[in-house]
N, C-alpha and C positions, 0 to 999 in steps of 0.2 A: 871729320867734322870741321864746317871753318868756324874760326871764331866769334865771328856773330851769334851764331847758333849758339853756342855756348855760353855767352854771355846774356841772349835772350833766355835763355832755361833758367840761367843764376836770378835772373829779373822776377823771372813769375812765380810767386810764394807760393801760392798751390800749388806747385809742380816741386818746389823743393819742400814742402811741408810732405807730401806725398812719398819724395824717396826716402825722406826719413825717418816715415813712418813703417817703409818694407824693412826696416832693422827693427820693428815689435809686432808682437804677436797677434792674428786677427785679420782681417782684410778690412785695410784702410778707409775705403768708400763706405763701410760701414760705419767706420769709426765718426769720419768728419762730418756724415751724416746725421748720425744719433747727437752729436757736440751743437751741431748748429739748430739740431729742434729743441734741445734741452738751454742753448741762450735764447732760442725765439718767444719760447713757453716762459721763460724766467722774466725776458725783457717785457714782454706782453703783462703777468701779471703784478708788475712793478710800475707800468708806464700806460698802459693803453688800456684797462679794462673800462672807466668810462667814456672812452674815446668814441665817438659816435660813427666815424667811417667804420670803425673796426669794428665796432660792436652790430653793423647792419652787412658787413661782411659775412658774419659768424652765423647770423638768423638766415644768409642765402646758403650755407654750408648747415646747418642746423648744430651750431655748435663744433666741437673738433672731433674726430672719430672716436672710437670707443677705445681705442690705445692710445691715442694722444690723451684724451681726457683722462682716463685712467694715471697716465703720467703726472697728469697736473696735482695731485695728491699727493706727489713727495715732495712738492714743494711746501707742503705746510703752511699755506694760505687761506685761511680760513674765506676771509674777506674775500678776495680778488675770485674763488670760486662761490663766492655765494652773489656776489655783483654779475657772472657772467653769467650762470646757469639759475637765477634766479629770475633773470629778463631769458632764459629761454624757457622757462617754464611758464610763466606769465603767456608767453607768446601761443606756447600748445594747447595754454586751458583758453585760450580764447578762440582758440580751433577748434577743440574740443565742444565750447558753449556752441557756437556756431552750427558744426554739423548736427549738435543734438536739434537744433532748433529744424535746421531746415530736413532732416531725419530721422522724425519721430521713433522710438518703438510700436507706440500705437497701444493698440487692444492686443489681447492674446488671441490668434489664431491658431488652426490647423497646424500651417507653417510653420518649422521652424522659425524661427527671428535672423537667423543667419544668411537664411535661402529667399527673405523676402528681397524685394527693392531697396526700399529703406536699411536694410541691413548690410547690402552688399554696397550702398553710394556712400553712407558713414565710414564703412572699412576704407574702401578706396577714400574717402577725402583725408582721412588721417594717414593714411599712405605715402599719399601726396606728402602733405605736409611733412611727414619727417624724411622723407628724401630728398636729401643733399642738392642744391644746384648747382653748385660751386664746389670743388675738392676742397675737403678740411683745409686751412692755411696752415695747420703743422705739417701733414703730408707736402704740399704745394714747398715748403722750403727744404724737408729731404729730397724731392726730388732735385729740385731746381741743384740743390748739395752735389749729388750724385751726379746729375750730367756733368757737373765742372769738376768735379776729381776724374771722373771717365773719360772725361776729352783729354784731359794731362796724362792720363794711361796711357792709355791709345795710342797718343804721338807720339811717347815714353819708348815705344814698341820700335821706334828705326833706331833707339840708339843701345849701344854696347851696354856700355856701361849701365844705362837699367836696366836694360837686361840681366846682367849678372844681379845687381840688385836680389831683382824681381825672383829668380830662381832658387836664392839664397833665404828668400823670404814665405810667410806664410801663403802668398798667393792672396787674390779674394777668393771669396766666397761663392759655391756653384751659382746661386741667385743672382750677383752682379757679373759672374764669367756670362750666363745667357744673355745677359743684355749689354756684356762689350762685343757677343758675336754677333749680334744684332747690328750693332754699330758700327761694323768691319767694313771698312770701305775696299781692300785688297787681298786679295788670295795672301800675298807675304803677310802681311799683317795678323791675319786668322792663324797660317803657318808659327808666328813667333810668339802670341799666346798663348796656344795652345804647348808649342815646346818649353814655353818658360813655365805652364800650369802644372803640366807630368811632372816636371823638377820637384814643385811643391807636393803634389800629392802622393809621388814616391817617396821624398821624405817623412810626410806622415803616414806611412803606411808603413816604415818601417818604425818609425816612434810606437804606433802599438801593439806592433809583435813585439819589441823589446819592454812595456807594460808589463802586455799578458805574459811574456817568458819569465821576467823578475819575481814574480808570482808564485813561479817552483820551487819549491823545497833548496832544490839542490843549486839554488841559483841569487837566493836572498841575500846573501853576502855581499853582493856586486852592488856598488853606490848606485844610488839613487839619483837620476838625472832630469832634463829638462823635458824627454818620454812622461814624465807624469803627470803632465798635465794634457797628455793627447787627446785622453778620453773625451776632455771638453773642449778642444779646440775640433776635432772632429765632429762637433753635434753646429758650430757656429761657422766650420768646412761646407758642411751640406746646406745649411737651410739660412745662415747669414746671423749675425748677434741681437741676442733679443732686444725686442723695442721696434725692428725694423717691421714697416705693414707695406708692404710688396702688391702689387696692380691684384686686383682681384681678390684678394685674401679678406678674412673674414676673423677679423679679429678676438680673440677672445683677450678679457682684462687681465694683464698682466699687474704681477704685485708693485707697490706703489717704488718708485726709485730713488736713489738716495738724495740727499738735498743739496750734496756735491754734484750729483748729474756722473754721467758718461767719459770715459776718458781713452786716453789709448791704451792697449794692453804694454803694460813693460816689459 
């Protein structure tokens, strides 16, 4: 490796915040992820809740998703959520007035009310309206997170030394390994992923045999080591640390998070 190379690595903080974060437990792009929604949500409702770009942002996004917003309650703002979701409520009930007018229920009919006209263009106008045009802007800054720890992976991948890192470490998480294979621009590349990801997951695969064995009778003597906490790094192995809302997924509300936010595993 020449020198410059090496010097440009030391240059780029994200690439060294990255390596050394593979010496803690978790998959890092989770981590910088969840950090940077939980300063955005923090910064937002300290600085910009009546900020008028931002606030006509959030009416084209309909507000932030059902996990982001759910997040905003560990922040313990009373204010700052009753300014932002108070002007989105205001905005629904005048949707709401609106299609009543131009969509009567009418008289009672034969018809259901559901199976009429008027019942089905009401449905669809409120439809409309609460579908997002715009990606939440909390999603919009983990992703934006994520590509830029994943491009410093990535490149991360021609050199030795993360490599060893990387093998020594928890690995990410299945959900961001598919979208660095995604990303693979080279057979080598995919090749050195992959060999550096079996590292990691043979490792925890033996972390929870040695669990479950300690478990035995005849075997509880034996101290108690860093195997104990497998169980739940294998649940954040497979599906990535909660908080994260992944292309497609369908949120359900997570409980409210603590007022310190997100950190990296120690």
């Amino acid at each position: 490796m020449s020198e410059d190379a090496v010097v440009t690595r030391r240059r780029d903080v994200q690439y060294v915040q990255l390596c050394e974060a593979l010496t803690l437990d978790g998959c890092p792009i989770c981590a910088f992820a969840l950090m940077s929604v939980y300063r955005y949500l923090d910064h937002f409702l300290y600085e910009f809740v009546n900020d008028p770009w931002v606030r006509a942002e959030l009416v084209e996004s309909r507000g932030f998703c059902t996990m982001h917003s759910a997040q905003l309650l560990g922040f313990r703002d009373p204010t700052g959520v009753a300014i932002v979701y108070g002007h989105m409520l205001q905005e629904f009930r005048e949707a709401l007035r609106d299609a009543c007018r131009r969509y009567p229920a009418g008289l009672p009919a034969k018809t259901p009310w559901r199976r009429t006209r008027a019942g089905g263009e009401l449905r669809r106008t409120l439809e409309q309206w609460r579908t997002p045009r715009v990606l939440c802007p909390a999603c919009q800054i983990q992703r934006n997170t994520e590509d830029s720890y994943m491009s410093r992976l990535l490149r991360g991948l021609a050199y030795e030394d993360f490599l060893t890192s990387y093998r020594a470490s928890s690995g990410i998480c299945v959900p961001h390994l598919l979208q660095a294979l995604r990303r693979c621009t080279v057979p080598e590349q995919v090749t050195r992923l992959l060999d550096a990801e079996e590292a990691t997951l043979e490792a925890l695969q033996w972390e929870l045999s040695e669990l479950v064995r300690k478990v035995s009778y005849e075997f509880q003597h034996e101290p108690r080591g860093h195997e104990q906490t497998s169980w739940q790094r294998v649940i954040e192995k497979l599906y990535g640390r909660p908080g994260m809302v992944w292309p497609g997924q369908v949120a359900a509300v997570p409980a409210p998070t603590s007022r310190e936010g997100p950190t990296l595993h120690a």
